[in-house]
N, CA, C, O and CB atoms as a CASP TS submission, in Angstrom:
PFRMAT TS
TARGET T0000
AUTHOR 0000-0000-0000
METHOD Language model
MODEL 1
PARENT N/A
ATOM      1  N   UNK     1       0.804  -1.203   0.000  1.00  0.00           N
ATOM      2  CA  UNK     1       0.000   0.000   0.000  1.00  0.00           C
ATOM      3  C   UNK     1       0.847   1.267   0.000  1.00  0.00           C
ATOM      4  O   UNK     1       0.578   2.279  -0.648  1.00  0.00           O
ATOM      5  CB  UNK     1      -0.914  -0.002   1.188  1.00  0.00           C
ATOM      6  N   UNK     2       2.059   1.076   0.919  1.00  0.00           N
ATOM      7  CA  UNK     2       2.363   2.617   1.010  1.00  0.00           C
ATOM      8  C   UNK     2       2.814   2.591  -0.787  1.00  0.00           C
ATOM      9  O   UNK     2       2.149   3.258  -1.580  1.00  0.00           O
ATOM     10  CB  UNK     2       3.904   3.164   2.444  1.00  0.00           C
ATOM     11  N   UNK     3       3.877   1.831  -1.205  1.00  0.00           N
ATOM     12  CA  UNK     3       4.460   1.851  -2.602  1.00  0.00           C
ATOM     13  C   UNK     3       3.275   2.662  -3.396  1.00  0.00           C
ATOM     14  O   UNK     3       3.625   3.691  -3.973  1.00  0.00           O
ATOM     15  CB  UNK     3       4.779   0.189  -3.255  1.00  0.00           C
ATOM     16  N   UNK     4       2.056   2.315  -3.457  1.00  0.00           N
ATOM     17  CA  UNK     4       1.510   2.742  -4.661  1.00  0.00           C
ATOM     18  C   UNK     4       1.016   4.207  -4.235  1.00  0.00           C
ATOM     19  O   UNK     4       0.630   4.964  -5.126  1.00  0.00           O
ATOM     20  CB  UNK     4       0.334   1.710  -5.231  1.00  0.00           C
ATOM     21  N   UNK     5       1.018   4.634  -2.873  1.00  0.00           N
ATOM     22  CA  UNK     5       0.636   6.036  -2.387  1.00  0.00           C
ATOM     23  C   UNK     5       2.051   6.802  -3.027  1.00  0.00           C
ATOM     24  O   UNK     5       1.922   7.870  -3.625  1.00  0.00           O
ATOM     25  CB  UNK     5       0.393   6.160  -0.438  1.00  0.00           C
ATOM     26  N   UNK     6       2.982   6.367  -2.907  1.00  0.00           N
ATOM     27  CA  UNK     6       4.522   7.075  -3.176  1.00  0.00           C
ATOM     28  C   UNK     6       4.475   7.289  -5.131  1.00  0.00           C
ATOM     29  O   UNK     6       4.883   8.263  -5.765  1.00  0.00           O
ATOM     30  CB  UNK     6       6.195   5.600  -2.482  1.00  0.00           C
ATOM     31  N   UNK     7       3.700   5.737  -5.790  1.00  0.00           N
ATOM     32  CA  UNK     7       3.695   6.296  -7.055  1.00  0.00           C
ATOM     33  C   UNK     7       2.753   7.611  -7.575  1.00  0.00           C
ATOM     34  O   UNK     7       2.948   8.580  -8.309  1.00  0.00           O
ATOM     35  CB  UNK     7       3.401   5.210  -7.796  1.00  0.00           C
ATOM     36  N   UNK     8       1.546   7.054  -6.723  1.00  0.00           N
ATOM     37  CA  UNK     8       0.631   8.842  -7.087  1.00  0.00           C
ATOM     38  C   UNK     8       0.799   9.915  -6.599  1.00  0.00           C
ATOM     39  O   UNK     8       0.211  10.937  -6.951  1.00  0.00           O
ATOM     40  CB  UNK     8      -0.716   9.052  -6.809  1.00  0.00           C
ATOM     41  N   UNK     9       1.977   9.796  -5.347  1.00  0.00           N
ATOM     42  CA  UNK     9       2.447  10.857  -5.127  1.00  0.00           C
ATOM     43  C   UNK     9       3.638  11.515  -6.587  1.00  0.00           C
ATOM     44  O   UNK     9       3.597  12.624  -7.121  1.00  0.00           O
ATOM     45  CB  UNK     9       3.057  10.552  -3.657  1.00  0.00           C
ATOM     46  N   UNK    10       4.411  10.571  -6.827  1.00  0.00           N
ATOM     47  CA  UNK    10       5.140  11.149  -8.101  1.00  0.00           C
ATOM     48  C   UNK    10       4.489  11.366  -8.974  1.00  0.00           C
ATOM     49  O   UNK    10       5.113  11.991  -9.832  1.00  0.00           O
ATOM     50  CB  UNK    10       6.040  10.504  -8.663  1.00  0.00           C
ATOM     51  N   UNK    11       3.248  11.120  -9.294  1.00  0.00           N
ATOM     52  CA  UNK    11       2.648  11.012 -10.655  1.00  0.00           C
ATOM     53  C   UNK    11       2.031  12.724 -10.466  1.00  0.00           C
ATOM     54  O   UNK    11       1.865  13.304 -11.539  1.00  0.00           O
ATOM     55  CB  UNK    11       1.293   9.469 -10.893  1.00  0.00           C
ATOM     56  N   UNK    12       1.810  13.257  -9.622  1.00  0.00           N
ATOM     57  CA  UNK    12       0.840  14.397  -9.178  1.00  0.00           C
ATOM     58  C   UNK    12       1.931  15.349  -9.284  1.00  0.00           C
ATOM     59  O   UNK    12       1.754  16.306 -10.037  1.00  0.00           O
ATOM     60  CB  UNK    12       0.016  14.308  -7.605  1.00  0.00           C
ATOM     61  N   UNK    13       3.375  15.216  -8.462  1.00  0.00           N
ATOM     62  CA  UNK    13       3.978  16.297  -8.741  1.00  0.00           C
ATOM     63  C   UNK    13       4.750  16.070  -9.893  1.00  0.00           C
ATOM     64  O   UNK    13       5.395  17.084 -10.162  1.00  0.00           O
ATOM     65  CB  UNK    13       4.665  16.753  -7.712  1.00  0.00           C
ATOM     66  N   UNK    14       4.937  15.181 -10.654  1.00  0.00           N
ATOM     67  CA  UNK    14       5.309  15.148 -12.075  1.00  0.00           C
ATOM     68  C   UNK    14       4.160  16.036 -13.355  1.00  0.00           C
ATOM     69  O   UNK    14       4.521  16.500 -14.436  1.00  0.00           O
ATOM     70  CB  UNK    14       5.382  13.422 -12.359  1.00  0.00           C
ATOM     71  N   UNK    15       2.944  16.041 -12.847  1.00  0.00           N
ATOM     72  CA  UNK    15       2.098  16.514 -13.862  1.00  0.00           C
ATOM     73  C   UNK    15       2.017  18.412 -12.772  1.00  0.00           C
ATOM     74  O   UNK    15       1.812  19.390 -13.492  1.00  0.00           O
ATOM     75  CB  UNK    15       0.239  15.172 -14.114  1.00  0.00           C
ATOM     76  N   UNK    16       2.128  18.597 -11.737  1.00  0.00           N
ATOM     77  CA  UNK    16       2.600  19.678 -11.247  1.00  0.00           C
ATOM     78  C   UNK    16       3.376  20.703 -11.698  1.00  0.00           C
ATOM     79  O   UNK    16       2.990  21.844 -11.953  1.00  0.00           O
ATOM     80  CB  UNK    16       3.024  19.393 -10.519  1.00  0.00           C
ATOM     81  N   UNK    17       4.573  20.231 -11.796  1.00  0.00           N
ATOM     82  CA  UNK    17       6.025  20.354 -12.471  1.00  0.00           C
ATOM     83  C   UNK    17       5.969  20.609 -13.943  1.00  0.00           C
ATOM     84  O   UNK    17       6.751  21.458 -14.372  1.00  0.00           O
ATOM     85  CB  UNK    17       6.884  19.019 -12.278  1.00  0.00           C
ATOM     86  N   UNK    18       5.261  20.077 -14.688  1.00  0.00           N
ATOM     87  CA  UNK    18       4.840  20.340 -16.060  1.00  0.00           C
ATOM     88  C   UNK    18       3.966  21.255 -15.926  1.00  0.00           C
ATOM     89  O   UNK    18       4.241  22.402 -16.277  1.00  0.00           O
ATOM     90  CB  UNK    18       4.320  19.263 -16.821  1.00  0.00           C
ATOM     91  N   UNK    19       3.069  21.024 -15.536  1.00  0.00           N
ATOM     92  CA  UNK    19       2.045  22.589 -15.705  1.00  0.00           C
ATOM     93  C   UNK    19       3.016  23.529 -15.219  1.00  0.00           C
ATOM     94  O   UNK    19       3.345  24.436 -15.984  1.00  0.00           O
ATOM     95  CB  UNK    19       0.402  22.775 -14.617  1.00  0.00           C
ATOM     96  N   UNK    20       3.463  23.474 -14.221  1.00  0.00           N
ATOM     97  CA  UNK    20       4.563  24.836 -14.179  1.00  0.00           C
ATOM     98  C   UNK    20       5.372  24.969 -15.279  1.00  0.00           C
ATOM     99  O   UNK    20       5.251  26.074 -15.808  1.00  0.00           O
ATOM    100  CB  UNK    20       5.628  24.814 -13.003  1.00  0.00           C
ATOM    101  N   UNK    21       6.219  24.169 -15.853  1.00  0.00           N
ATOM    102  CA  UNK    21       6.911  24.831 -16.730  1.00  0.00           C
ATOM    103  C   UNK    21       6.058  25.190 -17.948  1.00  0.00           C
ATOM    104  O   UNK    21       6.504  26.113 -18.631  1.00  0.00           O
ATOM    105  CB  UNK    21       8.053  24.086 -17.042  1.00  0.00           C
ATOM    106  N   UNK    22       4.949  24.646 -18.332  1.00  0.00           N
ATOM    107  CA  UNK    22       4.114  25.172 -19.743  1.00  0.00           C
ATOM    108  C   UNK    22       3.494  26.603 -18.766  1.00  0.00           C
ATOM    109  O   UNK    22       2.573  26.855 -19.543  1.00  0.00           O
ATOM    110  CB  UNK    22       2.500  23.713 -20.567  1.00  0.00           C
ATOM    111  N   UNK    23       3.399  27.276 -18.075  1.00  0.00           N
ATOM    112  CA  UNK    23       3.157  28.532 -17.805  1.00  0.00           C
ATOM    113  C   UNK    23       4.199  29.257 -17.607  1.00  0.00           C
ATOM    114  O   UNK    23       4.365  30.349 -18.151  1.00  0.00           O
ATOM    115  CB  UNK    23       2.425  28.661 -16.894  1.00  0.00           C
ATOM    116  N   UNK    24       4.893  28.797 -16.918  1.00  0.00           N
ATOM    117  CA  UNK    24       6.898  29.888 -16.930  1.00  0.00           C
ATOM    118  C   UNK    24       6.825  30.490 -18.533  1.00  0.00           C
ATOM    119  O   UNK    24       6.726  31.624 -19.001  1.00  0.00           O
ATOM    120  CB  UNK    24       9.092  28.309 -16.819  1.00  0.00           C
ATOM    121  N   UNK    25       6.939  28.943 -19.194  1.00  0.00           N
ATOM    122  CA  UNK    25       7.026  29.485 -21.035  1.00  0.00           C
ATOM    123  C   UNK    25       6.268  30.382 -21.726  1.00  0.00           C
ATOM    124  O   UNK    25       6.564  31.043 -22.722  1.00  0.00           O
ATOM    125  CB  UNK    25       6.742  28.459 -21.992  1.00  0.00           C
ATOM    126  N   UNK    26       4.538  30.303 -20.647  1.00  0.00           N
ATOM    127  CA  UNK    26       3.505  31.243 -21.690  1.00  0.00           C
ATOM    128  C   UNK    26       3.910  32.491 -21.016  1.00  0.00           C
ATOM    129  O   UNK    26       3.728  33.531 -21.649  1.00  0.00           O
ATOM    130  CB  UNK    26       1.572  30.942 -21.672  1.00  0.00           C
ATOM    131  N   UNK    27       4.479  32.569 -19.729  1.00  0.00           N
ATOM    132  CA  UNK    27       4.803  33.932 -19.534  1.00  0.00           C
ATOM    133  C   UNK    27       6.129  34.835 -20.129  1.00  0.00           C
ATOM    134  O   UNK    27       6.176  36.064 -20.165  1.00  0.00           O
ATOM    135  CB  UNK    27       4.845  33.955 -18.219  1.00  0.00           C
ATOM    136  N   UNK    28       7.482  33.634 -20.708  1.00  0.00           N
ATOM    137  CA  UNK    28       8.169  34.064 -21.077  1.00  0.00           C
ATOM    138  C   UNK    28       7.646  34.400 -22.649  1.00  0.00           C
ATOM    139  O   UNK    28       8.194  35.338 -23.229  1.00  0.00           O
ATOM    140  CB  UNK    28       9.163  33.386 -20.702  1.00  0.00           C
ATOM    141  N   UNK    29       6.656  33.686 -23.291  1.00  0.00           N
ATOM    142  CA  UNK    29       6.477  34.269 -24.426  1.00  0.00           C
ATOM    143  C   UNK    29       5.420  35.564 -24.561  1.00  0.00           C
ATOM    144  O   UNK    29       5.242  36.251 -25.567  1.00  0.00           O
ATOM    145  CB  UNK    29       6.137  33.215 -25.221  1.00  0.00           C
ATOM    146  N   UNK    30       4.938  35.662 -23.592  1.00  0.00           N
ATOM    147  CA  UNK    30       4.296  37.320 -23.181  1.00  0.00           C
ATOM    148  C   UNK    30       5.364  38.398 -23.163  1.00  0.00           C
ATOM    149  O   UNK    30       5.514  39.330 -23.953  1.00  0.00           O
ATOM    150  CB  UNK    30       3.594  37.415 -21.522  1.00  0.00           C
ATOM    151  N   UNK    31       6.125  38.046 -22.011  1.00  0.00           N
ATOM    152  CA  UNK    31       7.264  39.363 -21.959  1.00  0.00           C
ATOM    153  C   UNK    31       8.091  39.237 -23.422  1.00  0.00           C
ATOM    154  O   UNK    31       8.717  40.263 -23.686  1.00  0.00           O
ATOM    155  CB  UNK    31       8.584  39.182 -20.421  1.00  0.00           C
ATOM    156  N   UNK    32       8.176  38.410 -24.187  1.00  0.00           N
ATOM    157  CA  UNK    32       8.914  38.655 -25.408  1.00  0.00           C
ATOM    158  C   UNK    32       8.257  39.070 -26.286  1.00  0.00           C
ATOM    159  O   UNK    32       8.863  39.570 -27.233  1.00  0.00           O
ATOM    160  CB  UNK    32       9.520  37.725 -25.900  1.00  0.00           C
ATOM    161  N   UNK    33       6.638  39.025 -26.323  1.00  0.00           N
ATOM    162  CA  UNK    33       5.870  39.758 -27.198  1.00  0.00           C
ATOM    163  C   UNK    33       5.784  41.506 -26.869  1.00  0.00           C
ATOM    164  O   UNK    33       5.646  42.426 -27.674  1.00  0.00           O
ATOM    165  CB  UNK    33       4.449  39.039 -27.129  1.00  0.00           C
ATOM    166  N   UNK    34       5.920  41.543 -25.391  1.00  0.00           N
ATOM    167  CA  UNK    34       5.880  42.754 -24.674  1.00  0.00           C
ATOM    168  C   UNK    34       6.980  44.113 -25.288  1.00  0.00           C
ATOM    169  O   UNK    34       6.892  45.273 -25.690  1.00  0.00           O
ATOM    170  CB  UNK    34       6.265  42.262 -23.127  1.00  0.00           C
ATOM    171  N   UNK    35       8.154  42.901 -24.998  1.00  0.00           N
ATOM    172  CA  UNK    35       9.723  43.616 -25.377  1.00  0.00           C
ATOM    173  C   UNK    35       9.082  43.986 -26.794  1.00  0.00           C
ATOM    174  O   UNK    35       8.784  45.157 -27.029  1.00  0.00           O
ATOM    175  CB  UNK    35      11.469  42.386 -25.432  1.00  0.00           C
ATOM    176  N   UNK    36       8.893  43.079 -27.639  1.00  0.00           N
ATOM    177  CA  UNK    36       9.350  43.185 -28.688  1.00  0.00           C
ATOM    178  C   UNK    36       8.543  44.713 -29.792  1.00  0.00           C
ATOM    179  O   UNK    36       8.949  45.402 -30.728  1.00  0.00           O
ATOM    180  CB  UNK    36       9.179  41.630 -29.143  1.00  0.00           C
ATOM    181  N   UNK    37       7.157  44.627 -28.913  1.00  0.00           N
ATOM    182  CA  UNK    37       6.235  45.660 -29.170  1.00  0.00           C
ATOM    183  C   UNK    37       6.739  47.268 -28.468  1.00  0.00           C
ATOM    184  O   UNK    37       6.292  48.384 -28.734  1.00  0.00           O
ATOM    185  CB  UNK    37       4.776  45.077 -28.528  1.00  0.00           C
ATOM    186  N   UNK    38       7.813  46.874 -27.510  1.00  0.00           N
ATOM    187  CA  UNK    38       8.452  47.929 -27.231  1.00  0.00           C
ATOM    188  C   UNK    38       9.677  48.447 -28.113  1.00  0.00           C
ATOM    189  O   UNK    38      10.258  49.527 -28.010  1.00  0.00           O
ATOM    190  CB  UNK    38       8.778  47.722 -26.034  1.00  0.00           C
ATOM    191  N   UNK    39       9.881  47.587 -28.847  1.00  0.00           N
ATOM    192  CA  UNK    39      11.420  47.713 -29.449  1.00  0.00           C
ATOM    193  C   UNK    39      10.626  48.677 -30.768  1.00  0.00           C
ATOM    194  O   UNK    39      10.907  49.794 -31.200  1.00  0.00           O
ATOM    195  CB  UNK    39      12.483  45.801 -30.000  1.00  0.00           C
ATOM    196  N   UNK    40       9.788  47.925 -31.070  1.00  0.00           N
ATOM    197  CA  UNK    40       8.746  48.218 -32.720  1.00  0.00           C
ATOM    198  C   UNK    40       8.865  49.845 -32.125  1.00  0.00           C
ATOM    199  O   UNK    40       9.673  50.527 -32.755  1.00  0.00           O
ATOM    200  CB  UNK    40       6.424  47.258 -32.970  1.00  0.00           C
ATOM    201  N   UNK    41       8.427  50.273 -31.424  1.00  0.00           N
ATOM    202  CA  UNK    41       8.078  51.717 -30.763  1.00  0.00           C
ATOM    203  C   UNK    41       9.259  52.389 -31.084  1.00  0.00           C
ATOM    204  O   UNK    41       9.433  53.279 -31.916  1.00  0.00           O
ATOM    205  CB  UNK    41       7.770  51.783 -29.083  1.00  0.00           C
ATOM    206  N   UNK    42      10.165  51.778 -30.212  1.00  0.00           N
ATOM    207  CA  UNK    42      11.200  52.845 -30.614  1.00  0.00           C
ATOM    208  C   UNK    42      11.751  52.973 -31.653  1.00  0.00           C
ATOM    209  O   UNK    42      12.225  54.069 -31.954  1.00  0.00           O
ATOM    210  CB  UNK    42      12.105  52.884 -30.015  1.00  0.00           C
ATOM    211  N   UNK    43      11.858  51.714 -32.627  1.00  0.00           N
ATOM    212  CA  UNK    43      12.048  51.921 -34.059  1.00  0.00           C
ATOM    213  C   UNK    43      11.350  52.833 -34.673  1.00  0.00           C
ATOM    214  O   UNK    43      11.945  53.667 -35.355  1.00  0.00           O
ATOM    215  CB  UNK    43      11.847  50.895 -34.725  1.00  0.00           C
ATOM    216  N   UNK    44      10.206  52.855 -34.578  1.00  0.00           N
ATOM    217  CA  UNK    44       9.322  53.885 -35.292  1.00  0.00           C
ATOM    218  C   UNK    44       9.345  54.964 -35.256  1.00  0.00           C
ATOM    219  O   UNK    44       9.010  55.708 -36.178  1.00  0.00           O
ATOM    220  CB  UNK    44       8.336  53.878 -35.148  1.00  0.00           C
ATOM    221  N   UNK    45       9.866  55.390 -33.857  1.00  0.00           N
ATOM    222  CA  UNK    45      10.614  56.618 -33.290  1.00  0.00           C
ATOM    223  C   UNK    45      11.080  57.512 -34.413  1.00  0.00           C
ATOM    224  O   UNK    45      10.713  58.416 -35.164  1.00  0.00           O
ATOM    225  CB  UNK    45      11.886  56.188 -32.416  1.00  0.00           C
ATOM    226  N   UNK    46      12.676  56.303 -33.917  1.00  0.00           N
ATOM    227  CA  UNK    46      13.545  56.694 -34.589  1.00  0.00           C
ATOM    228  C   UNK    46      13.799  56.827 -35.469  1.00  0.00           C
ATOM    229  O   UNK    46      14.957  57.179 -35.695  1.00  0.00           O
ATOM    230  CB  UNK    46      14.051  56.499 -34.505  1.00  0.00           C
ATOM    231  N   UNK    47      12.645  56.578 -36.804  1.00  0.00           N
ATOM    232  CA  UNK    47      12.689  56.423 -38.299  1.00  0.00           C
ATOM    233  C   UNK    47      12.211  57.432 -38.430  1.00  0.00           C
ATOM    234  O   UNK    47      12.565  58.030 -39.446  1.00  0.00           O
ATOM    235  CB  UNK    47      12.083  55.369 -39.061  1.00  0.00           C
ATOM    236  N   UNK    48      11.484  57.936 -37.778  1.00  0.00           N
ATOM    237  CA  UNK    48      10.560  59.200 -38.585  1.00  0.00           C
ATOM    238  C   UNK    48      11.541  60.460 -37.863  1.00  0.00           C
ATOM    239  O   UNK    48      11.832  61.425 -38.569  1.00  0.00           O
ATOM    240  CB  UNK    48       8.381  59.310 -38.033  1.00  0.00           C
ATOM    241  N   UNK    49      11.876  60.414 -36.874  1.00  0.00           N
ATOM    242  CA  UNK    49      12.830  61.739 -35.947  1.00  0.00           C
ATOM    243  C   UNK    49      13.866  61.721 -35.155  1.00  0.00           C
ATOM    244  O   UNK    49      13.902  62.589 -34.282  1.00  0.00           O
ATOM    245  CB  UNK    49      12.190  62.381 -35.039  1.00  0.00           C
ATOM    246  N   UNK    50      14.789  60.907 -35.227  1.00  0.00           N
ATOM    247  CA  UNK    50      15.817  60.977 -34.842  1.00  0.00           C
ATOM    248  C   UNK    50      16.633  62.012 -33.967  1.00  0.00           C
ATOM    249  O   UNK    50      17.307  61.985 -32.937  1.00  0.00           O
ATOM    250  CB  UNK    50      16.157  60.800 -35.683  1.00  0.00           C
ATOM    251  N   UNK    51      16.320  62.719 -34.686  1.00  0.00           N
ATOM    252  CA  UNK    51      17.181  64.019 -34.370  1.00  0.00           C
ATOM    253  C   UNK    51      16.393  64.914 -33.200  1.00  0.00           C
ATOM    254  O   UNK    51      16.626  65.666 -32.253  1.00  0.00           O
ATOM    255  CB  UNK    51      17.374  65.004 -35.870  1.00  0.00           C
ATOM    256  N   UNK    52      15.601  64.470 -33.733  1.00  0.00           N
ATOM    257  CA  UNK    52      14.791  65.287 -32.228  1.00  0.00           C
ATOM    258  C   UNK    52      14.352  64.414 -31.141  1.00  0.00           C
ATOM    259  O   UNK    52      13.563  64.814 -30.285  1.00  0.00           O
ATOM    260  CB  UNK    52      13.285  66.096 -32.582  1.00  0.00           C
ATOM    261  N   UNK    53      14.828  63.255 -31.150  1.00  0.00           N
ATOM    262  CA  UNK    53      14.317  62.136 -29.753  1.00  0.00           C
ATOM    263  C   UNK    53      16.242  62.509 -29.427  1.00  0.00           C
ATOM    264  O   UNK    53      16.543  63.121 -28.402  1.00  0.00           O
ATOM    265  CB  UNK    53      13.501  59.633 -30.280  1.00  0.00           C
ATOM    266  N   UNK    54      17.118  62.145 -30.216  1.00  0.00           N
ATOM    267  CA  UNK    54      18.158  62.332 -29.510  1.00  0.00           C
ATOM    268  C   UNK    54      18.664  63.718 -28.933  1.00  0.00           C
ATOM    269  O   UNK    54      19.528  63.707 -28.056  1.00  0.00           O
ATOM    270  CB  UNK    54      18.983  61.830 -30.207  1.00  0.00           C
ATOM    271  N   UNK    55      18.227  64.719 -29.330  1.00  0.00           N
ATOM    272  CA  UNK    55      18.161  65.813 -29.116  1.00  0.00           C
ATOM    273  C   UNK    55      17.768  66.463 -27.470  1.00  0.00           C
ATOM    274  O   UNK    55      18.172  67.309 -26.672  1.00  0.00           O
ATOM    275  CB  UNK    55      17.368  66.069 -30.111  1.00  0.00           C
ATOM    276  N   UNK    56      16.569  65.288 -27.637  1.00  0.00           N
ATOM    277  CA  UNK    56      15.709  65.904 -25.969  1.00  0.00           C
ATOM    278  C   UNK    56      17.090  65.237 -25.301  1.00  0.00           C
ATOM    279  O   UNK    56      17.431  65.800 -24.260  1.00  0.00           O
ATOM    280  CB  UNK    56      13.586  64.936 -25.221  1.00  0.00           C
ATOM    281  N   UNK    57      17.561  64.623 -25.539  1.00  0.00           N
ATOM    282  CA  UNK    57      18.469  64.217 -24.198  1.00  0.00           C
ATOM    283  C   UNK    57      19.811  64.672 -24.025  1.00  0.00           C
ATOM    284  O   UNK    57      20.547  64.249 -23.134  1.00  0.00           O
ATOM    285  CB  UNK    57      18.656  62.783 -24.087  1.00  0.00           C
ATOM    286  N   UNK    58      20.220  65.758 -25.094  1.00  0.00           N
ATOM    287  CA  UNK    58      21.013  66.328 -25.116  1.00  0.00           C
ATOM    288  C   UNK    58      21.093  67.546 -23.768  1.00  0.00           C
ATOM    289  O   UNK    58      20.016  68.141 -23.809  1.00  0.00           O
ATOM    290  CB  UNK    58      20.958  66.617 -26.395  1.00  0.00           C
ATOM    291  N   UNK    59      21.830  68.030 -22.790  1.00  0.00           N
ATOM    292  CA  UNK    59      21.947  68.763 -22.008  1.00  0.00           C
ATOM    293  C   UNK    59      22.102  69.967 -21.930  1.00  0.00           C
ATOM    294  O   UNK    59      23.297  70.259 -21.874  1.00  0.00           O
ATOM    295  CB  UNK    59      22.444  68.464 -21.622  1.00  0.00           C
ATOM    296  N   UNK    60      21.244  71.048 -21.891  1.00  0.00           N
ATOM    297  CA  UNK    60      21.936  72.509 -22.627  1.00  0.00           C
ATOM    298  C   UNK    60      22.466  73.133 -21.168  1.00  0.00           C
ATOM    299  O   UNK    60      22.437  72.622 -20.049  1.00  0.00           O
ATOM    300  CB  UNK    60      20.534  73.818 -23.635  1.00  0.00           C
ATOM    301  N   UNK    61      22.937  74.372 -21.592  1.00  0.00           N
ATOM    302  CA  UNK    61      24.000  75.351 -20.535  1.00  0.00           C
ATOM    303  C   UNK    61      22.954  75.192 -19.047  1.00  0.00           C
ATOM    304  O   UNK    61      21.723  75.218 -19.064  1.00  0.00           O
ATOM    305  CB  UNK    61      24.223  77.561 -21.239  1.00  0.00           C
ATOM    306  N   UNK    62      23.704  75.049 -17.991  1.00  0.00           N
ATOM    307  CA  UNK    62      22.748  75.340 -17.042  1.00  0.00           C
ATOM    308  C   UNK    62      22.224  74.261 -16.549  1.00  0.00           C
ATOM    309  O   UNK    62      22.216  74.100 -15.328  1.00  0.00           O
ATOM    310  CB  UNK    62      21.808  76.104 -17.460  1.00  0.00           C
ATOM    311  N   UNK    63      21.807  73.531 -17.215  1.00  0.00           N
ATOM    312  CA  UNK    63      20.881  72.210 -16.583  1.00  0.00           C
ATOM    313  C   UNK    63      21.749  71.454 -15.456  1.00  0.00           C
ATOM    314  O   UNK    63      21.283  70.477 -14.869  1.00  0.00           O
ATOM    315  CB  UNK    63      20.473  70.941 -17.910  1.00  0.00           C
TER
END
């Protein structure tokens, strides 16, 4: 009896352990959709104005 309590005990945190890692992954493929919609942004930025996004961060007299 105990033996087969010890196998459904592995069997439960084996299917545990998997559902965790298939959600770690859907969250790592969120934040990479996240990044990546952030990156698109600043590309777009920088295609159309350059000069004036790098500009704002330029430091004038005084500051």
């Amino acid at each position: 009896m105990p033996q087969q309590f010890e196998q459904a005990k592995a069997a439960q945190e084996s299917a545990a352990s998997e559902q965790t890692e298939r959600v770690e992954a859907t969250q790592a493929e969120a934040a990479g959709d996240v990044l990546d919609s952030v990156l698109d942004d600043i590309e777009s930025v920088l295609e159309t104005n350059a000069e004036a996004y790098v500009s704002s961060f330029v430091q004038k007299g005084g500051e």
